[in-house]
Each structure stands twice: as structure tokens, then as C-alpha cells.
RODO-2510 file (C-alpha; in nm, 4 decimals, decimal comma):
residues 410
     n   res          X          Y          Z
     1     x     0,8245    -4,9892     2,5689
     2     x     1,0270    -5,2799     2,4629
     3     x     1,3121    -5,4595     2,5707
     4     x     1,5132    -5,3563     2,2415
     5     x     1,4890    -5,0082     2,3573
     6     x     1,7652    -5,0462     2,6149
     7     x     2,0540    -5,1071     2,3500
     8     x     2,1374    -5,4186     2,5366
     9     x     2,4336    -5,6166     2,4012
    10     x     2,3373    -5,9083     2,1481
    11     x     2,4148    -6,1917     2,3849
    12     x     2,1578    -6,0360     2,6698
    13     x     1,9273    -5,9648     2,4078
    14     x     1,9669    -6,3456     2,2972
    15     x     1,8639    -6,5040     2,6608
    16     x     1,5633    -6,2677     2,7120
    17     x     1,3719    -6,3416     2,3907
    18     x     1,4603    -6,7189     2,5245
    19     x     1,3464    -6,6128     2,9043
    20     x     0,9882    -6,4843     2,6869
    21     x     1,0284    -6,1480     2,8151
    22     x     0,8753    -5,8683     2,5314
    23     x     0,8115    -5,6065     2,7631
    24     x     0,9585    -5,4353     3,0948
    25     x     0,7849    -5,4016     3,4041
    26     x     0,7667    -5,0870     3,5794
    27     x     1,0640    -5,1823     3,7898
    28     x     1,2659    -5,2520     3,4689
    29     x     1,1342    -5,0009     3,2849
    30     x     1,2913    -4,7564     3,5354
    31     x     1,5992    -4,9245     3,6916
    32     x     1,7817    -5,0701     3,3392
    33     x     1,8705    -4,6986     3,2377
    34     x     1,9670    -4,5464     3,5665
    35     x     2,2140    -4,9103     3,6305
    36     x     2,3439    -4,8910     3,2750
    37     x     2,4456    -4,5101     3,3011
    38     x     2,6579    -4,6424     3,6042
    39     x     2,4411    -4,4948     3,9486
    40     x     2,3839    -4,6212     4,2436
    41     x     2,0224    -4,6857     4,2973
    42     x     1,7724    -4,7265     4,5614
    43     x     1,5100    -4,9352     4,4222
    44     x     1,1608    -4,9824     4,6255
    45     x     0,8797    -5,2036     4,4574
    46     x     0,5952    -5,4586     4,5627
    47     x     0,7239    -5,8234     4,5418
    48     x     0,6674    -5,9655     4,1687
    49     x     0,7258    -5,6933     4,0057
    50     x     1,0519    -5,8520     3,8361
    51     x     1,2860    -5,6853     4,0639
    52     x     1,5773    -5,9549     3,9824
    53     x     1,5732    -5,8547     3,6072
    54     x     1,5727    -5,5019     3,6751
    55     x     1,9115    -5,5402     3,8067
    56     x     2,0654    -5,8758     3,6303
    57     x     2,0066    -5,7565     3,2855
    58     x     2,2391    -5,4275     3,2647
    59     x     2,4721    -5,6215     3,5419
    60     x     2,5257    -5,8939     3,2349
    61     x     2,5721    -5,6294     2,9626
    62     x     2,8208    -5,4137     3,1609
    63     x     3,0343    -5,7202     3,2786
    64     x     2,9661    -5,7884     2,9057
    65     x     3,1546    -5,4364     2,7959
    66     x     3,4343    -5,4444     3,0401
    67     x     3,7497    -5,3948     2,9026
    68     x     3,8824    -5,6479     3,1636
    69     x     3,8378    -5,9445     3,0284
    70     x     3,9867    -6,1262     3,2523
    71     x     3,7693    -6,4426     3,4418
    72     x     3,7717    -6,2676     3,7553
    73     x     3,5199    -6,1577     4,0636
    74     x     3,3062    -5,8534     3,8710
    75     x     2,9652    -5,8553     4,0929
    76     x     2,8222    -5,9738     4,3943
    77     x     2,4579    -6,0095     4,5250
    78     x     2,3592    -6,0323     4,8434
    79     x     2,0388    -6,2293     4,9227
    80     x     1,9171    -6,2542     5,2906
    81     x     1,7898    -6,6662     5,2117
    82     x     1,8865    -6,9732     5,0705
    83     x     1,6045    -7,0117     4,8468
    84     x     1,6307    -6,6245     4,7245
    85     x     2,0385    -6,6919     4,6104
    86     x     1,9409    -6,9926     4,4789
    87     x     1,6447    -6,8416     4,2821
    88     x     1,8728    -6,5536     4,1170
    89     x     2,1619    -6,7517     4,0134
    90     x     1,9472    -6,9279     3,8088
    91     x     1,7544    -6,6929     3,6468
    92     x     2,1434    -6,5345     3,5852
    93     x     2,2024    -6,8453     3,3859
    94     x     1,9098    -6,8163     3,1945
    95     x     1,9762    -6,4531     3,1343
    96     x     2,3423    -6,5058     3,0648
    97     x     2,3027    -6,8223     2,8844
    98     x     2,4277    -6,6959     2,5450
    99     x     2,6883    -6,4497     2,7230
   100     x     2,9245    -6,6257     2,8671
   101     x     2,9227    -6,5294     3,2197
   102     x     2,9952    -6,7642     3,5357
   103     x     2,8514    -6,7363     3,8148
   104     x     2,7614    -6,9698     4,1341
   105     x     2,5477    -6,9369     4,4329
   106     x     2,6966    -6,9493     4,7688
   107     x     2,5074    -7,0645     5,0935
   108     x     2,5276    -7,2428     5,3663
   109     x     2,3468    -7,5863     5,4596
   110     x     2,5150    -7,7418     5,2310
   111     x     2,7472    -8,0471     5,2015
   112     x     3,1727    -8,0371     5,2352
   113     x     3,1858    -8,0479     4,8440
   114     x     2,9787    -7,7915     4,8300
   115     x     3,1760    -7,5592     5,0397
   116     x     3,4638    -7,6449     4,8607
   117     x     3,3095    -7,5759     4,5257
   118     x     3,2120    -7,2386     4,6379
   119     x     3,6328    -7,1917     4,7618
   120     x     3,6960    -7,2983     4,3924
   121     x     3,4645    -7,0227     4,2331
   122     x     3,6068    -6,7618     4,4713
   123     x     3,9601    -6,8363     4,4426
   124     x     3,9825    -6,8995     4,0612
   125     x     3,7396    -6,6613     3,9584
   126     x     3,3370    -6,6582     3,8801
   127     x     3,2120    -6,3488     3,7017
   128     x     2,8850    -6,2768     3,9463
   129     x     2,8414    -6,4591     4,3371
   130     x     2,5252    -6,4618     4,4451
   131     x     2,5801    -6,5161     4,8695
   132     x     2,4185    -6,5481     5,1893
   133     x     2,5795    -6,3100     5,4420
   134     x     2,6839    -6,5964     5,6815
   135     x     2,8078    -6,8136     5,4367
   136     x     3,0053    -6,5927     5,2429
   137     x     3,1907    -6,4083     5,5633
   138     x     3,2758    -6,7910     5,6406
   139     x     3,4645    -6,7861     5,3193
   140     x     3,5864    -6,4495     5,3820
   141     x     3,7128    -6,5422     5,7663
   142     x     3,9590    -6,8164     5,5790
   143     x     4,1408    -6,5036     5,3405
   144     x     4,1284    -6,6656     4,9852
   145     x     3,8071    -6,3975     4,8789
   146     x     3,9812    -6,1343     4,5975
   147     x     3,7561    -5,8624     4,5524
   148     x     4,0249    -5,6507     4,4127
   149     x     3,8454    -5,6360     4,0698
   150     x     3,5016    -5,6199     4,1815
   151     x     3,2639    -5,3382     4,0102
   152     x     2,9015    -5,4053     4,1551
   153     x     2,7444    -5,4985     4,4775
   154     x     2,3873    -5,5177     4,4682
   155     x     2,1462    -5,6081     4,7661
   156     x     1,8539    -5,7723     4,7410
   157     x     1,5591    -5,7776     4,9680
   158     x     1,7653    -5,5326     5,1812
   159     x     1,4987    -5,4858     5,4267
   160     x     1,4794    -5,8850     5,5154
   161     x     1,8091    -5,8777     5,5343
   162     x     1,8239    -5,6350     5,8183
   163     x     1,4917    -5,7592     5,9749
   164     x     1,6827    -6,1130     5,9782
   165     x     1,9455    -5,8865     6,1886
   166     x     2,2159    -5,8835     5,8783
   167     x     2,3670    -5,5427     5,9254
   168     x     2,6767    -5,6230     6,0622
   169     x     2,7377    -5,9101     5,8158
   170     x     2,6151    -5,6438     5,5602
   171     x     2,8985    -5,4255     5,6809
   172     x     3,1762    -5,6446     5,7445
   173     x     3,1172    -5,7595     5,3984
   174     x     3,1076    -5,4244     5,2521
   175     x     3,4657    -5,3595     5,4438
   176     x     3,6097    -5,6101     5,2226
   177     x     3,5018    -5,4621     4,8729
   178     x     3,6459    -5,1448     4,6970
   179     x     3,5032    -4,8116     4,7308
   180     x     3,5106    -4,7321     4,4076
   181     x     3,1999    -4,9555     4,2589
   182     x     2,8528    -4,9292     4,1841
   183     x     2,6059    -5,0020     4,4652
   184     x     2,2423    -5,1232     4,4451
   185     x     1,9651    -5,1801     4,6572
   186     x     1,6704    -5,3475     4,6208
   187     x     1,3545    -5,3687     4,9011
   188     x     1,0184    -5,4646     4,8944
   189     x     1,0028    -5,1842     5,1875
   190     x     1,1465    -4,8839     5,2630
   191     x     1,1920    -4,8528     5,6656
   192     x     1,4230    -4,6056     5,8593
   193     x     1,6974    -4,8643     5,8790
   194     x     1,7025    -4,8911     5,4802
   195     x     1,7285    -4,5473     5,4542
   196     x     2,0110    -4,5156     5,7212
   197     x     2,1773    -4,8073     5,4954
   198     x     2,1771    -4,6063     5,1754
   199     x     2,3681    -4,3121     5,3654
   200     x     2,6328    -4,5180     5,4285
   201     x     2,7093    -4,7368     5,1634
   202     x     2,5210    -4,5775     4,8170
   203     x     2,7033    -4,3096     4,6571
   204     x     2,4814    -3,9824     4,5171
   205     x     2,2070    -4,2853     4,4241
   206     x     1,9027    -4,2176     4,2313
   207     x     1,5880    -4,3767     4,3955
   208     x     1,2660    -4,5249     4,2388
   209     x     0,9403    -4,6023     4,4518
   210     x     0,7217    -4,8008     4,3085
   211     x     0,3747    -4,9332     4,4855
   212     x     0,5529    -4,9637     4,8465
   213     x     0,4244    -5,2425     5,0939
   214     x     0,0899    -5,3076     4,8598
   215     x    -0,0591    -5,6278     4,7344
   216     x    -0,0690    -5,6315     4,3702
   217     x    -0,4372    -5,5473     4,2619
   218     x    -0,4756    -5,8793     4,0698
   219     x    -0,4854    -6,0768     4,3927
   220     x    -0,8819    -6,1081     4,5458
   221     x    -0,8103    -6,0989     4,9164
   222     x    -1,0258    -6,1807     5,1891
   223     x    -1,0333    -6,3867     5,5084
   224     x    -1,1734    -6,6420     5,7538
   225     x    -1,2839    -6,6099     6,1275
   226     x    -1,2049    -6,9726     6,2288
   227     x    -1,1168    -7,1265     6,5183
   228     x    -0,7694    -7,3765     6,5315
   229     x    -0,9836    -7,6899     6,5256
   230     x    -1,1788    -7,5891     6,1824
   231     x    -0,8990    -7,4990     6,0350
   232     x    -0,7555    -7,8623     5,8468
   233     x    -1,1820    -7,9208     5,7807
   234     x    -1,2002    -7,5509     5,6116
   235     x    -0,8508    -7,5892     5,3841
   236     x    -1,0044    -7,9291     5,2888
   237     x    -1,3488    -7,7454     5,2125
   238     x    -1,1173    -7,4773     4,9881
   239     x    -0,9249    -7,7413     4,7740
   240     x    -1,1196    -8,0351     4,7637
   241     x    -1,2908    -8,0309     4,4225
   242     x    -1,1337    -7,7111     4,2869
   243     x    -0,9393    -7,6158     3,9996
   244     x    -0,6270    -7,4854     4,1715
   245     x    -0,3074    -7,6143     4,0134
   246     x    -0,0526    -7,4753     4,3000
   247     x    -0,1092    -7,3618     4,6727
   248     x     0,0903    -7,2327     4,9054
   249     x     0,0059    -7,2910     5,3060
   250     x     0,2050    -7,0448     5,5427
   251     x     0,2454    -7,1130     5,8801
   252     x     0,4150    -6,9261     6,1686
   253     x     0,6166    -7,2122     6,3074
   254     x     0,7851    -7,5022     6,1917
   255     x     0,6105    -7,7512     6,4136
   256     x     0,2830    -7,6255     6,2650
   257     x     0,4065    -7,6634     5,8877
   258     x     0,4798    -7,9883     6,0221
   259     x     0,1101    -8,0788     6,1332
   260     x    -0,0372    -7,8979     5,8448
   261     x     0,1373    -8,1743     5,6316
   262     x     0,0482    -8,4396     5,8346
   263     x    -0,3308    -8,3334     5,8509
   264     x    -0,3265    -8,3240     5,4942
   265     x    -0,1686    -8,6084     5,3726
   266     x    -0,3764    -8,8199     5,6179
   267     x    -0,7003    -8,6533     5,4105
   268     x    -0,4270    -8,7846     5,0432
   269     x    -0,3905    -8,4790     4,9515
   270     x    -0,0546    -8,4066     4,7393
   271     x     0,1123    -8,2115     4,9380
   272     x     0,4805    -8,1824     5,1096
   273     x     0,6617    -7,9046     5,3387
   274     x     0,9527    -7,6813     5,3507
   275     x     1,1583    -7,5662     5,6567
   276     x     1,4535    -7,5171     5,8083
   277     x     1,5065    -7,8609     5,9508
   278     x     1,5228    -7,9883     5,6303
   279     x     1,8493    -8,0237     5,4690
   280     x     1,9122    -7,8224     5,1860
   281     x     1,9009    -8,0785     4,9174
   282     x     1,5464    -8,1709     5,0892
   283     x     1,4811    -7,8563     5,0195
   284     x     1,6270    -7,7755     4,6706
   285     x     1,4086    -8,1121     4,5721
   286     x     1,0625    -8,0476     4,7253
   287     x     1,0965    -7,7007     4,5905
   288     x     1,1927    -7,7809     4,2380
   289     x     0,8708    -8,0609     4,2225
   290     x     0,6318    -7,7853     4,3555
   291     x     0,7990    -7,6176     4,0762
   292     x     0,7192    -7,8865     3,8325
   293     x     0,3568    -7,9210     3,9531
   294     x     0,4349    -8,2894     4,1198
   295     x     0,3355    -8,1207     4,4851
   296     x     0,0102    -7,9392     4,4367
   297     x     0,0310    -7,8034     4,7812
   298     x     0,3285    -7,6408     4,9665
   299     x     0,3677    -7,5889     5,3261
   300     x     0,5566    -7,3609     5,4806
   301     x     0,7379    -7,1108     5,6800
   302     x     0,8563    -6,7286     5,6194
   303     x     1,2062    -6,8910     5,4874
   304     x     1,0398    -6,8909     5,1440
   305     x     0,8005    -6,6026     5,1333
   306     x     1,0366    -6,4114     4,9145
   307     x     1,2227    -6,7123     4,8115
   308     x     1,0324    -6,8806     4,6076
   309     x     0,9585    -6,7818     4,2155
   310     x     0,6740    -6,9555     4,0678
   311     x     0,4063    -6,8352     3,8138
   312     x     0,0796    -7,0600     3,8518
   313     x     0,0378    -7,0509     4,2499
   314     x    -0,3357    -6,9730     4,2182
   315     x    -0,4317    -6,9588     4,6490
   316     x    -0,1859    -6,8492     4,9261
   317     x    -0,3389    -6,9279     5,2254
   318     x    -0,1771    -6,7748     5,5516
   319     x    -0,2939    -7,0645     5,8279
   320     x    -0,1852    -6,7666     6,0813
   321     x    -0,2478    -6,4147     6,0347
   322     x     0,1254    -6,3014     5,9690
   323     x     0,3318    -6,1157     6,2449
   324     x     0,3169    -5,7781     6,0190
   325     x     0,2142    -5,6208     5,7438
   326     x     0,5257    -5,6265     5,5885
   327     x     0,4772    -6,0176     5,6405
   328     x     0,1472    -6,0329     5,5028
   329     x     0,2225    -5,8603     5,1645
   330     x     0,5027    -6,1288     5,1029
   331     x     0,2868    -6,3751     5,1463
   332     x     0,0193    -6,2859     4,9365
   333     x     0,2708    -6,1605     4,6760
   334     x     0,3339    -6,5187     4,6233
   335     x     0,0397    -6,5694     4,3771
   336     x    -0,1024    -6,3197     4,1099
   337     x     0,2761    -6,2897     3,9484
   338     x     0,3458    -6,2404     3,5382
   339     x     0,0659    -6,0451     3,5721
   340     x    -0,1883    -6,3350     3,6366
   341     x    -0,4551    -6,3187     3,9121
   342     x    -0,4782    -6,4992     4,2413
   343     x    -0,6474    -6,5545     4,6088
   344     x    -0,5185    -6,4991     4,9209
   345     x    -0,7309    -6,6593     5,1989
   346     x    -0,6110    -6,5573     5,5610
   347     x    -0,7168    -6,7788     5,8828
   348     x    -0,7838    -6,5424     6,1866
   349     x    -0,8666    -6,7097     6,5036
   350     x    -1,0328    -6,5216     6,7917
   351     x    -0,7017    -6,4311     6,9579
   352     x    -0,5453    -6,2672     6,6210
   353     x    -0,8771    -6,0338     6,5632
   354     x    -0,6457    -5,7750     6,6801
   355     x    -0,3166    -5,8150     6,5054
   356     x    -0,5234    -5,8492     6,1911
   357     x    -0,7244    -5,5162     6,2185
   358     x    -0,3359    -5,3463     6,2341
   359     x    -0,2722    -5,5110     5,9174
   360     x    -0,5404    -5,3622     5,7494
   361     x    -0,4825    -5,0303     5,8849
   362     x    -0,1564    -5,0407     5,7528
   363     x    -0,2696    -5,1396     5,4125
   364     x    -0,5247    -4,8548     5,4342
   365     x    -0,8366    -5,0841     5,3473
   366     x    -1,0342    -5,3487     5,4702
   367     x    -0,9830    -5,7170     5,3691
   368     x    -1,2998    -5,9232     5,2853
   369     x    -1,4551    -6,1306     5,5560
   370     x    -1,5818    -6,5111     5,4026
   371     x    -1,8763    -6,6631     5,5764
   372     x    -1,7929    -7,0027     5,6931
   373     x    -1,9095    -7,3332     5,5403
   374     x    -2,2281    -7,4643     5,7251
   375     x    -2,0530    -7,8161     5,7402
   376     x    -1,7624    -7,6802     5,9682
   377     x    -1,9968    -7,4000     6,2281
   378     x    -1,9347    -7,0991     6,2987
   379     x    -1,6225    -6,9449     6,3926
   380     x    -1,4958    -6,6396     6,5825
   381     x    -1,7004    -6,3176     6,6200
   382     x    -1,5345    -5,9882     6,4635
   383     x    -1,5324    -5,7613     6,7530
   384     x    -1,6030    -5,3881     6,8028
   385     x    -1,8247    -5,2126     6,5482
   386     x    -1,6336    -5,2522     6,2544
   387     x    -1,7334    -5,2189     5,9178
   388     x    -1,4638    -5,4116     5,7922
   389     x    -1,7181    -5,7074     5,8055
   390     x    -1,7751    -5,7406     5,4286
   391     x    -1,8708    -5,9985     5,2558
   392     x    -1,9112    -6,1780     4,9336
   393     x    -2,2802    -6,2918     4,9931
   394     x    -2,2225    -6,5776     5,1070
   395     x    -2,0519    -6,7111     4,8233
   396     x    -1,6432    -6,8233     4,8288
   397     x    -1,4550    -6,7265     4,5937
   398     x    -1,4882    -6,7985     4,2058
   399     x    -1,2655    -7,1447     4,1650
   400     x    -1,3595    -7,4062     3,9041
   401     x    -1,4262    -7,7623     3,9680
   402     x    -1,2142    -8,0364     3,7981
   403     x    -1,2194    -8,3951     3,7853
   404     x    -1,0025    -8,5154     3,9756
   405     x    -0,9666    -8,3443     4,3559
   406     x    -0,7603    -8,4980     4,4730
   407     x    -0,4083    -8,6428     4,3749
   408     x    -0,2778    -8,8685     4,6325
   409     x     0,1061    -8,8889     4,5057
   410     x     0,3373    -8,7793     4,7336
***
């Protein structure tokens, strides 16, 4: 199937030949129609799959075909992070670029002129909001937020949302909007409290499942028994002399983002951090060079496992095993995207053995256990008689060697 299939409206047509999309994913493939003809929708797929297109393309052709033409409030997505609103507005400019639509992205962590930029938008008019849920009930708490006009709600990573404890922004924000609209809901998962969501606020919707809670299959997984101490020596033993263009370090806590980058850039690697005591300019930037290819290593927290959009990321590595599997699939989704292939390498020390093992039993498989350089020992033993103890021979995975290892800029 392609694109031109859908009927979509010249100017939508005209930002995704410049986007390069030719053909749908999955995702697309099934959402555009169902959105277009006006349902509600329920929308589950695996991180990557183009999830944000599935719903931005028929949003821009049906603001596009509204007989109001009037510059006023039309849609409004709902993103549970910074990074995530941040990420969709833009690709809604690219998308919309020959269309004619406005739109801004509201969050908080910004500066004063910021927030009054955002009170601009809403008060004068901006076709599409993309919003936190704290930041835009601030705006809503002051009175000046017209929804009178507004058509489509859509929610994005609905079940981060409520795992980030969002439902009662979620519906104090809903109380605000007409009934009368079209509702959509996006999530990577599809847990009781989604479900109980839909009931509520989805009218009649039609639902699509697509690959729930599974890495994609063009990401080689596998792991490392390795105790804290090895685990600076082992990343160094991963990167050093390798052909990987991006990589993305995830770490439990801030403070041990924080050490991760200090470790590293004591050894010159490029490399630079993300989290949430940065400011959000901080942010914006490091993110945006990563983006670029000036920072060939990223470290960081959850905040941007589903935040952050980038095509060449060639090794996740999860520093801790993640708290679930929901986690862990987020992570991992990271790399392998636009249908390119990837590594994720996970660090299990002898106390996570456990939480690990649950992670696989969730996925319904075993991941791949890595023997250990010689230079760095031995780490942990895998306990119990598993036979989840597979390996690749001895050998690591399959990167290339390039010229120059290292690149000290920072």
C-alpha cells in the first residue's frame, strides 16, 4: 500500500513526500482510515512503529476540510513528557508544513516568556496544542483556555501517562472539552487501567492491536552478568574501537546518569546526559546535538525512553536491568527504528538475576547471555538451572571497527 491510497488532501500529501515517507506502517496502514471516517480509536502497537503519523496525518487533513475556517483551537494531544510534546509538534510542522496549520507545544520547565507564549497560542488561537497534563491545567486553572471549537483529543502514550499517575489531570482536562469530538488513544501497552480509560472517555471506538509489549525483531538482544565495578571497564570494552554512530546509556537514577557521564568523559569519550535537573533548554540542546550526531553517546533516565525520536541509535544499553517489562521494551525500542537493525545490551548484576528472569517471562523467551571479556573477570553466576544461559560462543556481537574510537569533543 501507498500513502496516495488514503485520498489525503494535496497539502498533507505535499509534506509527506518531503518527510520521505512512500509507504505506511502497520500502525498507519490501519489507523488513517478508521480516524478519517471520524471513530474513536484505541490504538495498541510496539514503540517505533510510527504511531505519531498514524494519528497526525488524517488530524491535518480533517482540520484541513473543516468548514470552520476560522484560526481557532481544533485538536489537542496529550503527551505524558516534555521530550514526547516536544517531539510531535515538530514532526506536525513537518507534516503540516505546506498546510497551513499552527500549532505549539506546551510544557512546563520552561522560562516566563515561554509561559506567556503558550497564553498567546491559547487565547488567540493555534490550530493543534500538543500539552503536558500539568502544564496545560496550569493554563486552564487561570480561565483564558476556549475549547469551545475543539474537534479531536488524542492521547498519546496513554499508559505512561497513567503509570506517571496522570488520571486525574487526564480527567480534569477532559471536563473542560466538548462531548461531542473525536477521541483517540494511543499505548505502547494495553493494561486494565487503559481499558477502564477507554470506557469512559472513547465513544463506540474501534481498536487495533498490533505486536503488544514486544521488541521489534530487528533488534539482537542479549545481556551481561557483571558486577557494578566492571561495569564503566565493560561499556568501554563495547564502544571503544567500534563502528557505532549513536548510543544510548539508561540508567535507573539520576545520580547514576550522572556518574555514568563522569566515568566516561574521564576515559574522552563524547558523551553528555539528560535528566530532570537539567533545565529544559539544557535539555532541548543536548538532545538536538545527539540528534545531529555531535554527542555519540547519551545518558540517561526513563524521562526519554519514549521521548526521544532518532533513526541511527545503533546500541541501547540498559546500565540497570529496567524496573519492568514494560520498561525494558521502551528502552530497547529506542534503536532498530525505520526499519533498521540494532543491539540492546542489558547489565544484570547479581542482585537483579531475579527481576531479570520476570522480564523474560513476560516477553515469553529467553534473552542471550554474553560471556564477559577476559580483561574485566568474571562476573555474576546465573542461578538455578536455567537454560536461559545461551550464548553466542563466545563471540560479542557483530560491530565494525573504525578509525577513529574515540571522539573526545564534548
Amino acid at each position: 500500500m501507498k500513502f496516495t491510497e488514503f485520498n489525503l488532501a494535496e497539502p498533507v500529501m505535499e509534506g509527506v513526500d518531503a518527510m520521505g515517507y512512500e509507504k505506511p506502517s502497520p500502525i498507519q496502514e490501519a489507523a488513517i482510515p478508521l480516524i478519517l471516517e471520524g471513530h474513536d480509536l484505541i490504538a495498541c502497537a510496539q514503540t517505533g512503529t510510527g504511531k505519531t503519523a498514524a494519528f497526525l496525518l488524517p488530524l491535518i487533513h480533517r482540520i484541513l476540510n473543516d468548514p470552520d475556517k476560522t484560526n481557532t483551537l481544533k485538536a489537542l494531544i496529550v503527551a505524558p513528557t516534555r521530550e514526547l510534546a516536544i517531539q510531535i509538534d515538530q514532526q506536525l510542522e513537518g507534516f503540516s508544513y505546506f498546510a497551513n496549520i499552527s500549532s505549539i507545544a506546551v510544557y512546563g520547565g520552561g522560562s516566563g516568556a515561554g509561559f506567556d507564549q503558550e497564553k498567546r497560542a491559547l487565547q488567540t488561537g493555534a490550530h493543534v496544542i500538543v500539552a503536558t497534563p500539568g502544564r496545560l491545567i496550569s493554563h486552564l486553572n487561570l480561565g483564558y483556555v476556549n475549547f469551545s471549537d475543539l474537534n479531536y483529543l488524542i492521547l498519546d502514550e496513554a499508559d505512561r501517562m497513567l503509570d506517571m499517575g496522570f488520571l486525574p489531570d487526564i480527567m480534569k482536562i477532559i471536563s473542560f472539552l466538548p462531548k461531542d469530538r473525536q477521541t483517540l488513544l494511543f499505548s505502547a501497552t494495553m493494561p486494565d487501567g487503559i481499558r477502564k480509560l477507554t470506557e469512559r472517555i472513547l465513544n463506540n471506538p474501534r481498536q487495533i492491536n498490533l505486536a503488544v509489549s514486544k521488541p521489534a525483531e530487528n533488534v539482537l538482544q542479549a545481556a551481561y552478568l557483571v558486577y557494578d565495578q566492571q561495569k564503566i571497564a565493560l561499556i568501554e570494552s563495547l564502544i571503544l574501537g567500534r563502528d557505532l554512530p549513536l548510543v544510548l546509556i539508561f540508567a535507573s537514577t539520576k545520580s547514576g546518569v550522572k556518574e555514568i557521564e563522569i566515568a566516561l568523559k574521564r576515559k574522552k569519550f563524547n558523551v553528555n546526559a539528560i535528566h530532570s535537573d537539567l533545565e529544559q533548554e539544557q535539555r532541548t540542546e543536548v538532545m538536538n546535538r545527539f540528534k545531529n550526531n555531535d554527542i555519540q553517546i547519551l545518558v540517561a533516565t526513563d524521562i526519554v525512553a519514549r521521548g526521544i525520536d532518532v533513526d541511527d541509535i545503533s546500541l541501547v544499553i540498559n546500565y540497570n536491568v529496567p524496573g519492568d517489562a514494560e520498561d525494558y521494551v521502551h528502552r530497547v525500542g529506542r534503536t532498530a527504528r525505520a526499519a533498521k537493525t540494532g543491539v540492546a545490551l542489558t547489565f544484570i548484576n547479581e542482585k537483579e538475576i531475579g527481576k531479570f528472569k520476570r522480564i523474560e517471562s513476560f516477553l515469553g523467551n529467553s534473552i542471550r547471555k554474553l560471556i564477559m571479556p577476559a580483561s574485566i573477570g568474571s562476573g555474576p553466576e546465573w542461578k538455578e538451572g536455567d537454560d536461559t544461559r545461551k550464548r553466542f560462543g563466545g563471540k560479542k556481537p557483530g560491530f565494525k571497527r573504525r578509525n577513529n574510537p574515540r571522539d573526545s569533543r564534548n
